[in-house]
C-alpha positions as CSV (number, residue, x, y, z in Angstrom):
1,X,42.7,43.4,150.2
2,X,44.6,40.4,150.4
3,X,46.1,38.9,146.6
4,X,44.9,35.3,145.6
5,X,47.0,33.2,142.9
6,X,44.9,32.0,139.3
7,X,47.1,29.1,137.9
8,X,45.3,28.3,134.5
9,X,47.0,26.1,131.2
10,X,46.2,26.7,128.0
11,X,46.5,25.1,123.8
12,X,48.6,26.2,121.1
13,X,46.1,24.3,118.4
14,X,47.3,24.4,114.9
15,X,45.4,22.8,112.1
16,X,47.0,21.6,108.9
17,X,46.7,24.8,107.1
18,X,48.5,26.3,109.9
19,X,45.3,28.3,111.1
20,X,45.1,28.8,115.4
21,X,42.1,27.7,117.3
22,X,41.4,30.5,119.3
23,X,38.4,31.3,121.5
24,X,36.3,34.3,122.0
25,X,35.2,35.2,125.6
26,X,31.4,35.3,126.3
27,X,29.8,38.4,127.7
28,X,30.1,37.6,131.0
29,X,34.1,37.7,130.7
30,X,36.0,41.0,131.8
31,X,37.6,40.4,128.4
32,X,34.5,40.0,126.9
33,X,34.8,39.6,123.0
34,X,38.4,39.5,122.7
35,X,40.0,36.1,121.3
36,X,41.8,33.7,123.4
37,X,43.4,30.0,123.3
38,X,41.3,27.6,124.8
39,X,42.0,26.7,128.1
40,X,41.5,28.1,131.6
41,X,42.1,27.9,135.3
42,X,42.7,24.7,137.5
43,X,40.7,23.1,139.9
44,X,42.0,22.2,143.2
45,X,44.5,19.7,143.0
46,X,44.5,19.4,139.2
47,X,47.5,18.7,137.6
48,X,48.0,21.5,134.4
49,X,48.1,19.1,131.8
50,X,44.9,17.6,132.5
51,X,43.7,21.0,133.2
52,X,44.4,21.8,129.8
53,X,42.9,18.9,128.0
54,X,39.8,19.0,130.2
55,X,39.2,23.0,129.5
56,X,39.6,22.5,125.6
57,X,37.2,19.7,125.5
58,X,34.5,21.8,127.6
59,X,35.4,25.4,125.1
60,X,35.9,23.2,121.5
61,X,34.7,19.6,121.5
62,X,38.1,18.7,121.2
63,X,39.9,15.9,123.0
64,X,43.9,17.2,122.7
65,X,47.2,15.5,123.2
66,X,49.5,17.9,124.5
67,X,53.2,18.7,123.3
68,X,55.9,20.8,125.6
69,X,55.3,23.7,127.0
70,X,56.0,26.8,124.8
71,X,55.2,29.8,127.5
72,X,54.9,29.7,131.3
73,X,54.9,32.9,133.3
74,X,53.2,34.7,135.7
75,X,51.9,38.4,135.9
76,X,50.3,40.1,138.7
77,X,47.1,42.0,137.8
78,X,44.0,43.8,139.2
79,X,40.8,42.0,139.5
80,X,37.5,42.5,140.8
81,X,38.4,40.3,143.5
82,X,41.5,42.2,144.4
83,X,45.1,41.8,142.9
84,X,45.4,38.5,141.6
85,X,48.8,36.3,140.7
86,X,47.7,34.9,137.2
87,X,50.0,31.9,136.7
88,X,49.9,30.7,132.6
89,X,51.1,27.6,131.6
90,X,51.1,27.5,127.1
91,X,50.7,24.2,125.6
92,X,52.0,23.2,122.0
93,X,48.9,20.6,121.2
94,X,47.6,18.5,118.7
95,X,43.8,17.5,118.1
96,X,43.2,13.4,118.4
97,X,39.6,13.5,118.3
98,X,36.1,15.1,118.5
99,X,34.2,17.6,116.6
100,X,34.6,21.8,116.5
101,X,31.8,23.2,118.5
102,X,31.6,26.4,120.9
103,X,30.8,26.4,124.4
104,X,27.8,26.8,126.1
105,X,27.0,28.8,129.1
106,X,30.7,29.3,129.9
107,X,33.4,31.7,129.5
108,X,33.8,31.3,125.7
109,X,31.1,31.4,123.3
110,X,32.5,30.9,119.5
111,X,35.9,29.1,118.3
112,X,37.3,29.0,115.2
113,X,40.4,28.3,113.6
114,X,42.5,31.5,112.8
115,X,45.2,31.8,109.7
116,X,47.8,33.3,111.6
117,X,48.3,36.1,109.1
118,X,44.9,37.3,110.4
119,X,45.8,37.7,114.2
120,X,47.5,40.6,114.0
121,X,43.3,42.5,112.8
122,X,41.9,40.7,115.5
123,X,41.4,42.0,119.3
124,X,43.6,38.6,121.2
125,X,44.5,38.6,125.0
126,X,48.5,39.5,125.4
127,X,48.3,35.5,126.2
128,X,47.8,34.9,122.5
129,X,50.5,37.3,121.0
130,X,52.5,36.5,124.1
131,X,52.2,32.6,122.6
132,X,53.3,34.1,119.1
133,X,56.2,35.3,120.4
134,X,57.8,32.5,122.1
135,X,57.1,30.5,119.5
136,X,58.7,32.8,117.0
137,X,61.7,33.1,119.5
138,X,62.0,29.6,120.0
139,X,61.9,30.4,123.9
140,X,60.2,28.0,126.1
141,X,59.4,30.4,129.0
């Protein structure tokens, strides 16, 4: 079966408290139930960054100004589709406007801030601790 390439961008989101937005993946998600950061995969043609800021507006109701990149990699994996390339492009990004509300019909259904002291208890995509990490290293990819 021939591979395809998934090039997706995605929001580090911390509130003043510190607390994570994060985003749980609806039932219709392989992942279903585990926590994610908001974001998701690029249209055609879109450039990442407004990739980004258009996926957290659609999964939180939030309109984002992104920061620098903290995390870009990419990881082959097995899909239903076949193996996939999954190219991830992390976001450090601030909230300018809008109002917290979950997604509807999509591939998240709740979102919440997080205190990070609680993301260790929760079950988070390797994107989120992967995130964690390069922020705690201070590597930028």
């Amino acid at each position: 079966m021939q591979g395809w390439t998934r090039v997706a961008s995605y929001a580090w989101i911390e509130d003043s408290s510190r607390a994570v937005l994060l985003c749980r993946l609806s039932a219709e998600e392989p992942d279903a139930g585990k926590w994610t950061l908001p974001g998701g995969g690029l249209e055609f043609g879109e450039d990442p960054a407004v990739g980004c800021r258009r996926e957290c507006l659609e999964e939180t109701g939030l309109e984002v100004h992104l920061g620098p990149v903290i995390d870009a990699h990419g990881e082959e994996i097995t899909t239903s589709r076949g193996p996939q390339h999954a190219v991830r492009i992390v976001y450090r990004a601030t909230v300018v406007d809008g109002h917290l509300r979950p997604e509807t019909l999509g591939s998240t259904d709740h979102c919440e801030f997080v205190p990070l002291e609680a993301l260790p208890s929760l079950d988070c995509v390797p994107l989120v601790h992967r995130a964690i990490a390069a922020l705690t290293s201070g590597a930028s990819g």
